[in-house]
C-alpha positions in Angstrom: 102.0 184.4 287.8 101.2 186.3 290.8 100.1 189.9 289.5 98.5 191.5 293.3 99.1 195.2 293.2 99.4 195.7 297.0 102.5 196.2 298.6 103.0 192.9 297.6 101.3 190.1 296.5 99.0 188.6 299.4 100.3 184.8 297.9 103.6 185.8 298.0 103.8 187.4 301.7 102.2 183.9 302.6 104.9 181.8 301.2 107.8 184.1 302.3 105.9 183.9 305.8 106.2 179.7 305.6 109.8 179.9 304.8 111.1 182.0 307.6 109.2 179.7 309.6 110.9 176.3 308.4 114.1 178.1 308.9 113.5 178.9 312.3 112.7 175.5 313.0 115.7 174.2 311.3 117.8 176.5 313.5 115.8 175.2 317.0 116.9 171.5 315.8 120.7 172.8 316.1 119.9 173.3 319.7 117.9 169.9 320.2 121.6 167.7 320.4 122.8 170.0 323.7 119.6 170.2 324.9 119.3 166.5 325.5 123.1 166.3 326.6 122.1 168.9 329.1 119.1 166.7 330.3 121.1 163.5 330.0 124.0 165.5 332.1 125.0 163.6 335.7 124.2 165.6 338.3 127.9 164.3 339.7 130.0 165.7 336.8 131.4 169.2 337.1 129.9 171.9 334.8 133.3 172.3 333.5 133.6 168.9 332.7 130.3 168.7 331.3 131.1 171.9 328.7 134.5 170.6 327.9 132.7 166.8 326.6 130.4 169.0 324.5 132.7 171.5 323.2 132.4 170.2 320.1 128.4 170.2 319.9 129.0 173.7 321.0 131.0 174.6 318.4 129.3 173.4 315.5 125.9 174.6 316.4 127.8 178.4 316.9 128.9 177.6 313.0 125.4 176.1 311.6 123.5 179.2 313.5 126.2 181.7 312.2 125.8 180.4 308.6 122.3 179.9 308.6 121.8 183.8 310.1 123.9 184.7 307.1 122.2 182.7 304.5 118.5 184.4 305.4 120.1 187.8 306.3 121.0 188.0 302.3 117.9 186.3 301.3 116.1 188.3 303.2 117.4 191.5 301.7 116.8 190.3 298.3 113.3 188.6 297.8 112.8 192.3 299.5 113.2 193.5 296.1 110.4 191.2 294.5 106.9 191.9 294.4 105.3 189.1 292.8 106.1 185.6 292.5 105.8 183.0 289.6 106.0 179.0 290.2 109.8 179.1 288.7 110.3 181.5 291.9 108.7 179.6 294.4 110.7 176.6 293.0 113.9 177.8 293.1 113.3 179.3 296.7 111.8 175.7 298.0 115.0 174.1 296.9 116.8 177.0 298.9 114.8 176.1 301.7 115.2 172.1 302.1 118.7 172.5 301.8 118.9 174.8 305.2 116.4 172.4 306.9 119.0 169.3 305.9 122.0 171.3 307.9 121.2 170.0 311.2 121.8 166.8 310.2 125.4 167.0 309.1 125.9 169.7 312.4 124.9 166.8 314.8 127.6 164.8 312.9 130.2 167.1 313.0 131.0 165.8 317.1 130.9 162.0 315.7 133.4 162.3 313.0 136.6 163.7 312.5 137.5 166.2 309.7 139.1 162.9 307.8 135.4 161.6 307.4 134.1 163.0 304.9 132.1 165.5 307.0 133.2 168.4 305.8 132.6 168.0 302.1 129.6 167.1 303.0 128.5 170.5 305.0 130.2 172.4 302.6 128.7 171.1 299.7 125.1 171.4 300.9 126.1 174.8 301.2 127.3 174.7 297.6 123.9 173.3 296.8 121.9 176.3 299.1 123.9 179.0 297.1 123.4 177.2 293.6 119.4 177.5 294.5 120.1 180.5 295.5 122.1 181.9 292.8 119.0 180.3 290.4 116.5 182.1 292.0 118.3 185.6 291.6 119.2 184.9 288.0 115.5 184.1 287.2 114.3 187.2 289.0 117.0 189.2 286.9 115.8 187.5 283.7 111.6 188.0 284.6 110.9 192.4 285.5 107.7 191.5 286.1 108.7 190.6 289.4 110.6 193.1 290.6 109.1 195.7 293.1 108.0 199.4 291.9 111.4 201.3 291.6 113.7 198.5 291.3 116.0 198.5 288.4 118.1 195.4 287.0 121.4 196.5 288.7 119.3 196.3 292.2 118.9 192.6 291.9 121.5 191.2 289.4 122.6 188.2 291.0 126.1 189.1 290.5 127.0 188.3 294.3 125.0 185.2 294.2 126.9 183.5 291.5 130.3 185.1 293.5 129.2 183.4 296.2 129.0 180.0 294.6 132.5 180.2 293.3 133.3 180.9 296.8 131.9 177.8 298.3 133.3 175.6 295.1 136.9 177.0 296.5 135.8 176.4 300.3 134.7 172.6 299.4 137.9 172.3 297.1 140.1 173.2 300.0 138.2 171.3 302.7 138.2 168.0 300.3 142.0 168.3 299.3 143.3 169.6 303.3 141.1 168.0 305.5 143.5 169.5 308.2 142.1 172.9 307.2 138.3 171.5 308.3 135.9 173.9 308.5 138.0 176.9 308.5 137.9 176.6 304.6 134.6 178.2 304.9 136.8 181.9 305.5 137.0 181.9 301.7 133.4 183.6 302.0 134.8 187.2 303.4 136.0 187.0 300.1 132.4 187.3 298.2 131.7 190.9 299.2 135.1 192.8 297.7 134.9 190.6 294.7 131.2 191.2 294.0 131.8 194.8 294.4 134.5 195.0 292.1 133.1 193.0 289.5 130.0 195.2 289.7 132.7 198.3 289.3 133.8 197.2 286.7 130.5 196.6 284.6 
């Protein structure tokens, strides 16, 4: 285990460091799909005509870069709380990791197939699988104080809203499996995580 008594742990800052960049590469390959229909574009076709053929590449790379921004906002503000860093962390957060770099590849899919396809099980439930990592990590932090930062107490980062989260996304999957008509908007079950986290933590 990682045991430097800086600010935190020179190892750590490293790894952190590696994973913001993978997701910002992950987040640049959202882009890559318009970016070549913008280079493959005829110089002939209206821009209004062009925008309207590519609505739905639009669309879906709004709702991968939305939901990847909220993903390592709320990562983000909770490996804050850690100081050090033990290989059951770094697994856990690796496992976080590959399953935001995989969500381009379902995103460039969504404009090939329609909500009948399978495609949105299959979004949602790597999302299922990022929060499950996700929800691992938090509870393995929770269980080991040696990580935690100077100050930080086992309320700070129970992983309460992790695990609420992943209830969240097994209801979002549920309904976009069962009503494909609902599609992606199944994924609106997630402004529920906040008031039920909070009330849960009220009530313990």
């Amino acid at each position: 285990m990682q045991t430097d008594q800086g600010p935190r742990g020179h190892d750590l800052h490293r790894f952190l460091t590696f994973i913001d960049a993978c997701i910002a590469i992950a987040v640049t390959l959202l882009v890559l799909p318009l970016i070549e229909a913008a280079g493959d574009a005829d110089k002939g076709v209206p821009l209004s005509t062009f925008l309207d053929h590519h609505q739905s590449q639009f669309w879906s790379f709004l709702l991968s870069f939305a939901v990847i921004a909220q993903i390592w906002n709320g990562h983000h503000g909770y490996v804050s709380l850690v100081h050090a860093a033990d290989q059951w962390f770094f697994t856990w957060v690796f496992a976080w990791t590959l399953c935001l770099v995989l969500l381009p590849v379902p995103t460039a899919l969504i404009s090939r197939y329609d909500s009948h396809s399978g495609i949105v099980p299959l979004y949602i439930g790597l999302l299922l699988a990022n929060s499950l990592f996700s929800a691992g990590m938090a509870t393995h932090v929770w269980r080991t104080p040696a990580l935690w930062a100077p100050d930080v107490t086992a309320a700070d980062v129970a992983p309460v809203g992790s695990w609420v989260m992943v209830g969240c996304y097994v209801v979002a999957l549920a309904v976009g499996t069962l009503f494909p008509g609902v599609n992606f908007y199944a994924l609106l079950t997630l402004v529920l995580s906040a008031p039920i986290a909070r009330w849960w933590r009220a009530r313990r």
